[in-house]
C-alpha positions in Angstrom: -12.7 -0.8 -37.9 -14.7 -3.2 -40.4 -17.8 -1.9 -42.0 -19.6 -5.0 -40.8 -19.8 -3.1 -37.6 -21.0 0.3 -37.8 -22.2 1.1 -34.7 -21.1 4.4 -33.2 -18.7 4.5 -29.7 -20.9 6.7 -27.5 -20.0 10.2 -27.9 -18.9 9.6 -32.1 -15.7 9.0 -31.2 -13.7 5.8 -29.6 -11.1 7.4 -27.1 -7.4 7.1 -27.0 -4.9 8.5 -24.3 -2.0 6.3 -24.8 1.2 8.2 -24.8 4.3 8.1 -24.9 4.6 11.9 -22.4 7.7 11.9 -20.0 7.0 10.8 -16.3 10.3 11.8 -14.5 10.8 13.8 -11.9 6.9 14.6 -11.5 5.2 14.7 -7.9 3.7 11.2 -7.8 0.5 9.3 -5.8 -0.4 5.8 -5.3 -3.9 5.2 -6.6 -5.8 1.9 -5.6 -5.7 -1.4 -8.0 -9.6 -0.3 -8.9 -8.6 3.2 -9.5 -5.7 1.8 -11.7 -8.3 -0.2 -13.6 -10.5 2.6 -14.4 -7.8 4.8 -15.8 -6.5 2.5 -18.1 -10.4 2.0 -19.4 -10.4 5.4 -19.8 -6.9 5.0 -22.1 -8.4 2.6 -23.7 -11.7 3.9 -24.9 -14.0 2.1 -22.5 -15.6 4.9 -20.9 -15.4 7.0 -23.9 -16.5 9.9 -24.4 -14.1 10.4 -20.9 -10.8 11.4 -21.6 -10.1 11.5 -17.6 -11.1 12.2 -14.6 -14.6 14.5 -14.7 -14.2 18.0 -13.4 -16.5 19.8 -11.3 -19.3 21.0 -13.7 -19.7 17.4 -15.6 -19.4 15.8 -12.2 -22.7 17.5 -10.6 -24.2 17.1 -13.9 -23.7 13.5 -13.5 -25.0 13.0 -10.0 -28.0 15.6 -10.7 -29.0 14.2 -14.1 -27.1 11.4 -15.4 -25.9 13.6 -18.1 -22.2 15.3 -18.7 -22.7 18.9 -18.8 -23.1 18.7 -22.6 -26.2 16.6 -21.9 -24.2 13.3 -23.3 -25.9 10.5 -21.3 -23.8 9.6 -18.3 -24.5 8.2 -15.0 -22.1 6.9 -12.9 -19.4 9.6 -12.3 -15.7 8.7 -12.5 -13.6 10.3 -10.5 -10.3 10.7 -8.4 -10.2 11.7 -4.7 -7.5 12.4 -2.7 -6.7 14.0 0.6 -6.7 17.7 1.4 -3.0 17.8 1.5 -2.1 16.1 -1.3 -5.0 18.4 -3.2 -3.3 21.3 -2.2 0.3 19.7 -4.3 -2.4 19.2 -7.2 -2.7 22.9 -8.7 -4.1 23.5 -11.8 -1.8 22.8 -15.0 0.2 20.5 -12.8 1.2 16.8 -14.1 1.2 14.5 -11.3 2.0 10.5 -12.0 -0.3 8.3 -10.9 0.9 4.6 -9.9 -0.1 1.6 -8.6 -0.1 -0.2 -5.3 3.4 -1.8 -6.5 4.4 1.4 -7.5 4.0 1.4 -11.3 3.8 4.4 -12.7 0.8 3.8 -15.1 -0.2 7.8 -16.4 0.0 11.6 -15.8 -3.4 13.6 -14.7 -3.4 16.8 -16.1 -4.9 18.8 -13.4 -7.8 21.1 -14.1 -9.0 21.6 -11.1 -9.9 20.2 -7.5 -13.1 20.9 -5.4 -14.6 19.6 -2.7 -18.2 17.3 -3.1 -21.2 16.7 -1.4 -21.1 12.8 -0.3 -24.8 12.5 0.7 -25.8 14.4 -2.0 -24.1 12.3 -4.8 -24.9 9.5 -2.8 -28.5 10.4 -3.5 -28.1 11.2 -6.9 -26.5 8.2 -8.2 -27.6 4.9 -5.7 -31.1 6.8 -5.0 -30.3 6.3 -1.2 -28.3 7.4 1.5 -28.3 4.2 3.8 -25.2 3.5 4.9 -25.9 -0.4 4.6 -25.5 0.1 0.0 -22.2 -0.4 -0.5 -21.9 1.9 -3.3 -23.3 4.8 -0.7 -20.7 3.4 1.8 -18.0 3.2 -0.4 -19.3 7.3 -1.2 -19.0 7.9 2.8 -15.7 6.4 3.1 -13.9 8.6 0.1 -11.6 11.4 0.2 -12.1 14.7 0.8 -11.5 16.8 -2.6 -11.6 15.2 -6.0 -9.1 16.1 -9.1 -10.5 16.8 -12.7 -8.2 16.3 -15.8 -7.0 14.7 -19.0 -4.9 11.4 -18.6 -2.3 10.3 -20.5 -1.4 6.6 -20.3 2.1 5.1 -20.5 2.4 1.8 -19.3 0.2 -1.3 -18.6 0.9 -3.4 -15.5 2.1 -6.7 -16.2 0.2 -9.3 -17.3 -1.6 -12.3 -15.2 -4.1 -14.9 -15.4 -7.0 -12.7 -14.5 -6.3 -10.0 -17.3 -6.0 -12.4 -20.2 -9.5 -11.8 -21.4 -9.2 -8.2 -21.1 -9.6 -6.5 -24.2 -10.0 -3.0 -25.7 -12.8 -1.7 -27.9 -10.6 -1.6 -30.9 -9.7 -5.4 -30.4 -13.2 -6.4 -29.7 -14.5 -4.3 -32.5 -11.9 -5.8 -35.1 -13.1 -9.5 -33.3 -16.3 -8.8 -33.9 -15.7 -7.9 -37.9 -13.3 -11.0 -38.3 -16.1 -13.2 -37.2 -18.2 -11.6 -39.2 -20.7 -10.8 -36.7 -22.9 -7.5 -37.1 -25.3 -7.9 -34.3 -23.8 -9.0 -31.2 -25.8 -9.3 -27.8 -23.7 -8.1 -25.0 -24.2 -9.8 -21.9 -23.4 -8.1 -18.5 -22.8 -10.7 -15.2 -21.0 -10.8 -12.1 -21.7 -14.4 -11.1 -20.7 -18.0 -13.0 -23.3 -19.1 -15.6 -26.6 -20.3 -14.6 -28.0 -22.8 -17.0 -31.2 -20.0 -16.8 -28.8 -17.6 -17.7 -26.8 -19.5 -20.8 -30.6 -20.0 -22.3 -31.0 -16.8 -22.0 -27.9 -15.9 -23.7 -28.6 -18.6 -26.6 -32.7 -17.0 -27.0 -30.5 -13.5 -27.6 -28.7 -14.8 -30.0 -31.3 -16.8 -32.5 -32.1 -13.6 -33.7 -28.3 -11.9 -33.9 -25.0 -13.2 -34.8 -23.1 -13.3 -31.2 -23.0 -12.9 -27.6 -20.2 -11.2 -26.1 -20.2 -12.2 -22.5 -18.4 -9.8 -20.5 -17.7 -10.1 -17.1 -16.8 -7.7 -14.2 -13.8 -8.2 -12.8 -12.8 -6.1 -9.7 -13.6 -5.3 -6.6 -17.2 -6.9 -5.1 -19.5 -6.9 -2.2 -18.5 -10.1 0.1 -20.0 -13.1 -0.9 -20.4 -12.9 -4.4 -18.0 -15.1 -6.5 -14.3 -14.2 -6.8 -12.9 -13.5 -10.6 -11.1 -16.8 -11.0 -14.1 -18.2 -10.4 -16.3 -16.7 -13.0 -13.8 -17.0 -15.7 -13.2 -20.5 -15.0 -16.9 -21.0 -15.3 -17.0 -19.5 -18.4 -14.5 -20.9 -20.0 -16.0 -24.2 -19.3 -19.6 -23.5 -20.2 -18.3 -22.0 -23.6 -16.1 -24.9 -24.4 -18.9 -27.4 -23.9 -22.0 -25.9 -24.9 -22.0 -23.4 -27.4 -21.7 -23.3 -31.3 -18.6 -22.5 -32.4 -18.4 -18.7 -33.1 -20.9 -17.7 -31.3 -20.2 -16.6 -28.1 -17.0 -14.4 -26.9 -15.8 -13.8 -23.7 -13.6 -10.9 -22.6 -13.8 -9.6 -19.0 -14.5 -6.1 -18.1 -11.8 -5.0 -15.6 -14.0 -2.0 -12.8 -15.6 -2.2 -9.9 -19.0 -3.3 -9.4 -21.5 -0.3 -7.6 -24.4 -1.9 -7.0 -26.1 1.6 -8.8 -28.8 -0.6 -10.4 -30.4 1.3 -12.9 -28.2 4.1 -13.8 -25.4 1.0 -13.6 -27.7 -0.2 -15.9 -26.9 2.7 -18.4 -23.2 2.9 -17.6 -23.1 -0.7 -18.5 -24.6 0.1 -22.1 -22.3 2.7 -22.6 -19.4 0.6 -22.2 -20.6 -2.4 -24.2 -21.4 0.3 -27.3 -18.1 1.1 -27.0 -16.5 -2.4 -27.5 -19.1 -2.4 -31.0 -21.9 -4.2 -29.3 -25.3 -3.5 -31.0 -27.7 -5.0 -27.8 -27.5 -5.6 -24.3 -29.3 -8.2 -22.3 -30.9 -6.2 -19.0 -32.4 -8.3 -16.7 -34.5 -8.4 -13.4 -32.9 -6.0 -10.8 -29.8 -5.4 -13.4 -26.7 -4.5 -11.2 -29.0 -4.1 -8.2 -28.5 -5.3 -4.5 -31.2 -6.0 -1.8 -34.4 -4.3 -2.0 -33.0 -1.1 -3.2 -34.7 -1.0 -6.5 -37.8 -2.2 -8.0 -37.2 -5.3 -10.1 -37.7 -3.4 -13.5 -36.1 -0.5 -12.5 -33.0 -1.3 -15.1 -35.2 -1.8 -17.4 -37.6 1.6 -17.6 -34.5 3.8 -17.6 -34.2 3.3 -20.9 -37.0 5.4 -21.9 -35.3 8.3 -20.3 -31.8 7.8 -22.6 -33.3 7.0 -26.1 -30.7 8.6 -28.1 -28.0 5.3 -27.2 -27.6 3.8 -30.3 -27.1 0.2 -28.5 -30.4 -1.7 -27.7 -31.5 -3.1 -24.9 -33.3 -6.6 -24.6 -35.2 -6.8 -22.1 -35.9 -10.2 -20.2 -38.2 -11.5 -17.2 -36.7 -14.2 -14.8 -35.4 -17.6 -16.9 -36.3 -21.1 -15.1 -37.1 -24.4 -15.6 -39.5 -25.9 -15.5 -40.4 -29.4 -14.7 -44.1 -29.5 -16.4 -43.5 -28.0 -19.4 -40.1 -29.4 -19.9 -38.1 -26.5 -21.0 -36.4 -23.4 -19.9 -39.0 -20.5 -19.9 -40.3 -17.4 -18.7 -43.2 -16.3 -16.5 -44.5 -14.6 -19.9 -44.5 -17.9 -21.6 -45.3 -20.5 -18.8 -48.4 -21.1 -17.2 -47.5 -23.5 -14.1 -47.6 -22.7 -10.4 -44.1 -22.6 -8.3 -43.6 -25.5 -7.5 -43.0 -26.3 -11.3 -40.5 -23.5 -11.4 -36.8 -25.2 -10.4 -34.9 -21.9 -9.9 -32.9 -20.8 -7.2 -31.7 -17.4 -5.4 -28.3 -16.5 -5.1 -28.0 -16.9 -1.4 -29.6 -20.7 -2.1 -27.0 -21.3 -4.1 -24.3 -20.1 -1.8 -25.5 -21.9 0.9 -25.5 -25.2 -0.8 -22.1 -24.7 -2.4 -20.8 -23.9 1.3 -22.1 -27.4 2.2 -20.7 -29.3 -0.7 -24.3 -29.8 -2.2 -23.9 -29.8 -5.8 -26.9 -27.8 -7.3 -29.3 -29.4 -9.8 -28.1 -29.9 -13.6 -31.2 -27.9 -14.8 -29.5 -25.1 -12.4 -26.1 -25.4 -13.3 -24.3 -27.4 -15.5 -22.3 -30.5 -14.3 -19.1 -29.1 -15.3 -19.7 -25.2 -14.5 -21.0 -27.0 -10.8 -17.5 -28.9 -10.5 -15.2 -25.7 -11.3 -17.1 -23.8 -8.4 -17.1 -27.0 -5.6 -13.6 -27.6 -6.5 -12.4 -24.4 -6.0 -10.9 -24.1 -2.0 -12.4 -20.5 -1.6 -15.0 -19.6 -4.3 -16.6 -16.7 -2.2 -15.4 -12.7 -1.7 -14.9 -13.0 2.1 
């Protein structure tokens, strides 16, 4: 890693659990394409300080405090469930291979342990709710009875495809990063295509810093937010036609969305310290959903983890607006409403269902096209 970048991976020290260990002959279960994503983030130093799957006393630590049971901030637990009888073939000090839905075998657990959980209870602890109508408290509801703690070692990477040729490890975005000679760099966390809001608000980030690394989720999502191809595509176009030359990156963040709003909000700093970025752009109702959480909620939970050394910037709503001429904020504009042109998400949705291509001061001509042209641009 270059000097230019000094910033610390959370925990001191940027995981690694590639290996080379022998698979054959070991007792073997399919994990899900999102479970698969998550252990090769933990491989690669994404969730780092995690070198697996959490065991019992960092996992109620997480869902009773947000911290690991060394008090290391950590909010959003990551873990492995399985089924009674299959927990019962996964005794401590046993390696069991864990493969994908095509049956790749991807990495060995090293079992620790197995225990049993409390659904509504680490419901409550991470979403703040229990109603069933959250996804990330039904996904919760729906899991498996007994979850497996233990080390991972990683030994192959499924093949490549479209989707995954933005995804890049901390060590290549770090080493990016230095190359480019950036030493601040503004991470910015989205699930949707690019708003022309949100690319000003990107560009404001980055007057005062050297890059924005935009990194979006890709992975399973709530129906009707945008599908992957989508986004990228979006991206990709935006970037091309409206920024500076190195100034933006993209790389794509391959987990699951959980909807955990402000501890999401945390788990999302953690990561983007880990790939070397120095801020990260939180916004209104950060990785919320519906009226779980209050609109800044992302944003005060910062003053309960002060000791990450990545920076959050906080930002109100971005709109346009027609009397003033510019893209601004509610902080900086004093016009009524129906000045603002901004638009919600279900709005936009709506009009793209009907063919109705949005206005340019809400997204771009080009970023518009990708999305209309697309034959199925929703998650059903």
């Amino acid at each position: 890693m270059s000097e230019n970048n000094s910033i610390k991976p959370h925990g001191g020290v940027l995981v690694n659990r590639h290996s080379k260990v022998d698979a054959s002959g070991l007792y073997s279960i399919t994990i899900s394409e999102d479970l698969a994503n998550d252990v090769e983030n933990i491989a690669d130093g994404i969730f780092s300080p995690l070198e697996g799957f959490l065991g019992k006393s960092d996992f109620e630590s997480v869902v009773s405090k947000g911290r690991l049971s060394n008090d290391l901030a950590w909010t959003i637990p990551i873990v492995l469930d399985v089924d009674e009888q299959t927990a019962s073939k996964m005794k401590e000090s046993v390696d069991v291979l864990l493969q994908t839905p095509q049956g790749v075998g991807i990495a060995v657990i090293h079992v620790d342990e197995t225990y049993t959980f409390d659904k509504e209870k680490t419901a409550q602890g991470v979403y703040g709710t229990t109603d069933a109508s959250h996804p990330g408290v039904a996904k919760t509801m729906g899991m498996k009875d007994f979850l497996v703690g233990g080390k991972i070692d990683y030994i192959q990477r499924p093949d490549e495809t479209e989707i995954r040729k933005y995804r890049q490890t901390p060590t290549q975005t770090r080493e990016a990063f230095a190359q480019a000679g950036w030493k601040t760099i503004c991470a910015f966390q989205t699930r949707n295509p690019p708003h022309v809001a949100h690319e000003m608000l990107q560009k404001t980030s980055i007057t005062t810093r050297d890059g924005v690394f935009v990194n979006p989720i890709i992975g399973k999502k709530k129906s009707g937010d945008f599908v992957d191809e989508v986004i990228v595509k979006c991206y990709e176009t935006m970037i091309k036609l409206y920024y500076p030359e190195n100034r933006c990156r993209l790389g794509t963040l391959h987990t699951e969305m959980k909807y955990a709003g402000p501890k999401e909000a945390i788990h999302h700093a953690i990561m983007r310290q880990n790939y070397g970025c120095t801020h990260i752009i939180i916004g209104r109702d950060h990785a919320g959903v519906g009226k779980f959480y209050d609109p800044f909620a992302a944003q005060k939970i910062f003053d309960d983890y002060p000791e990450l050394e990545i920076s959050p910037v906080f930002f109100p709503a971005f709109f346009y607006c027609k009397r003033c001429l510019t893209y601004t904020t509610p902080k900086a504009c004093p016009c009524g409403d129906d000045e603002k042109e901004q638009i919600s998400g279900t709005k936009l949705r709506e009009m793209i269902q009907n063919g109705q291509p949005p206005s340019k001061y809400i997204l771009r001509p080009e970023v518009a096209k990708v999305i209309l042209d697309h034959p199925k641009p929703f998650v059903d």
